[in-house]
C-alpha positions as CSV (number, residue, x, y, z in Angstrom):
1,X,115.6,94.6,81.7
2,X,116.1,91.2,81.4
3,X,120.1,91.1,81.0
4,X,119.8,93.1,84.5
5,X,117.7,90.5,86.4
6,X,120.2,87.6,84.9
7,X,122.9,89.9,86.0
8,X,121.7,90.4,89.2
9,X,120.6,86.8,89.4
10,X,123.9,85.5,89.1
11,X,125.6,88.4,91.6
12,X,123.3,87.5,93.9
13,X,124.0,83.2,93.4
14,X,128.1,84.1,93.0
15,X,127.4,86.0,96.9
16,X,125.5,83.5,98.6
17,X,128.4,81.1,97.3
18,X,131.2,82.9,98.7
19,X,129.4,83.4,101.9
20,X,129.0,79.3,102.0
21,X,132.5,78.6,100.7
22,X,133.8,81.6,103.8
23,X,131.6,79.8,106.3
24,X,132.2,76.1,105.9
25,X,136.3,77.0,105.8
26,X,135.9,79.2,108.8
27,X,133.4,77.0,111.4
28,X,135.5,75.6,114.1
29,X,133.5,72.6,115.5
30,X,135.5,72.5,118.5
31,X,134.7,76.2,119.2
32,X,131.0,75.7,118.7
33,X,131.5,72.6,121.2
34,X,133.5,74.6,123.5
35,X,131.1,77.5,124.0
36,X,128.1,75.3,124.1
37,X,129.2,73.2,126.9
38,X,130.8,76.3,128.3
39,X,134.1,75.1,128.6
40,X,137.0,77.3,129.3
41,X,140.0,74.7,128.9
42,X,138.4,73.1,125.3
43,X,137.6,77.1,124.6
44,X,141.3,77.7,125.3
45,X,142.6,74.9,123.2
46,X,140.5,75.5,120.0
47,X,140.7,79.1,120.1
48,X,144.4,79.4,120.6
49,X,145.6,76.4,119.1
50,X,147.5,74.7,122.2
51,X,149.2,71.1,122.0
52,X,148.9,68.7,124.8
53,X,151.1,70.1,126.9
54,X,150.6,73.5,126.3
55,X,147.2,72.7,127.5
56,X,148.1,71.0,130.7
57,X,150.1,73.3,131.9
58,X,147.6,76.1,131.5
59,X,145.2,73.7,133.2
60,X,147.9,73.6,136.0
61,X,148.2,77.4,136.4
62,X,144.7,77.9,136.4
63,X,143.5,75.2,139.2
64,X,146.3,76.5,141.0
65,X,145.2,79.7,141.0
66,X,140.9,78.8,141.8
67,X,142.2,79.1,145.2
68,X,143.4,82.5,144.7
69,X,140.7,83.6,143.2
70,X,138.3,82.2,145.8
71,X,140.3,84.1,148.6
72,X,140.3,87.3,146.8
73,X,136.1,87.2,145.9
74,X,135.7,86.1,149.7
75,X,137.7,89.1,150.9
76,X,135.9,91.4,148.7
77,X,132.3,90.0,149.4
78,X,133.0,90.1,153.0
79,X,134.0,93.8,152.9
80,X,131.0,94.7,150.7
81,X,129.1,92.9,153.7
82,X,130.0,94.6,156.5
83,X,130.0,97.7,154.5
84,X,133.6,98.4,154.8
85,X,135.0,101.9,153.7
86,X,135.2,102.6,149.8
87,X,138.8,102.6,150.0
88,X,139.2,99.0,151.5
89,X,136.8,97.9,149.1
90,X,139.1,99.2,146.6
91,X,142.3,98.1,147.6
92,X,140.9,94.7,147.8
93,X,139.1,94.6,144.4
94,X,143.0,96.1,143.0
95,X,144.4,93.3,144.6
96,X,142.2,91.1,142.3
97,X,142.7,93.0,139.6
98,X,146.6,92.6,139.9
99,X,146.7,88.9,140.5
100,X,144.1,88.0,137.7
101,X,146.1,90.1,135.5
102,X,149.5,88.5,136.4
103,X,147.5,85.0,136.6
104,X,146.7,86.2,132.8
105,X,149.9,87.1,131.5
106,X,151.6,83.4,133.0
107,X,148.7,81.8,131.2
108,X,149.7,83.8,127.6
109,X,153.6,83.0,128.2
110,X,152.9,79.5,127.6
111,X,150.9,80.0,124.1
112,X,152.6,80.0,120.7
113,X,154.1,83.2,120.7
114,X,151.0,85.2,118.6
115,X,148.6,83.3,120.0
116,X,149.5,84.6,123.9
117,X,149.4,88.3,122.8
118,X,145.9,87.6,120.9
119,X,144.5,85.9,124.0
120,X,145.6,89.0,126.2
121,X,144.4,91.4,124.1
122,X,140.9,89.4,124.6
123,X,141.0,88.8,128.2
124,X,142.6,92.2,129.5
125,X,139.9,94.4,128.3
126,X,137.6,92.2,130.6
127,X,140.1,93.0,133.8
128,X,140.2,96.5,133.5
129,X,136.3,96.9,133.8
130,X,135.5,94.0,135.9
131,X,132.7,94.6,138.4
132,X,133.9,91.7,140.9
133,X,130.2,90.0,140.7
134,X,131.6,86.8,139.3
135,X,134.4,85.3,137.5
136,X,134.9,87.2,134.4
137,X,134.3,85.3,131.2
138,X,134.9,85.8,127.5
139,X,131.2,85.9,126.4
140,X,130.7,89.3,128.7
141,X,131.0,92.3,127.2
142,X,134.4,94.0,128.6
């Protein structure tokens, strides 16, 4: 009995040292920054490892495209207003849909070539099921 509770003693020591040696190798303190100041540019960079000018171009494409956006949610808002048919709604939230996902695939041609599909296959799963109630974020469940 003894030899089993030094046995187990140490299995238990050796897992609770390759959890801290896994953890401290894997914590990103610029991820942890990122999502507490929820910051979708620092989020970017960290996660997907962008240089300089990876990153200002990203930042480019996607102030460029606020304005878009902002048409798109006003068009759809004011349709859900005045009760517009189904079918307009629709077409208009498809419309959305279509630019975010072309707005999504620019932003992944200008990562490192893994990194790009990665952040698509994070982001697209979010498109397809977005509700149109606000911009769509990472944290969200798709």
């Amino acid at each position: 009995m003894r030899n089993f509770l030094i046995t187990l003693g140490l299995a238990v020591a050796a897992c609770a040292l390759a959890f801290g040696v896994f953890f401290a190798l894997n914590d990103d303190a610029a991820l942890r920054r990122a999502a507490r100041d929820n910051d979708a540019m620092a989020w970017l960079r960290a996660e997907f490892r962008l240089d300089d000018a990876q990153l200002a171009a990203i930042k480019k494409l996607h102030d460029d495209y606020g304005a878009v956006c902002g048409e798109h949610c006003a068009a759809i808002m004011d349709a859900r207003e005045r009760k517009a048919p189904s079918a307009e709604v629709a077409r208009l939230e498809k419309i959305c849909v279509d630019a975010m996902t072309g707005h999504f695939q620019r932003v992944a041609a200008l990562m490192p070539v893994g990194q790009g599909e990665r952040y698509l296959a994070t982001v697209l799963p979010r498109v397809s099921g977005y509700t149109h109630t606000g911009a769509p974020t990472v944290g969200a469940k798709p």
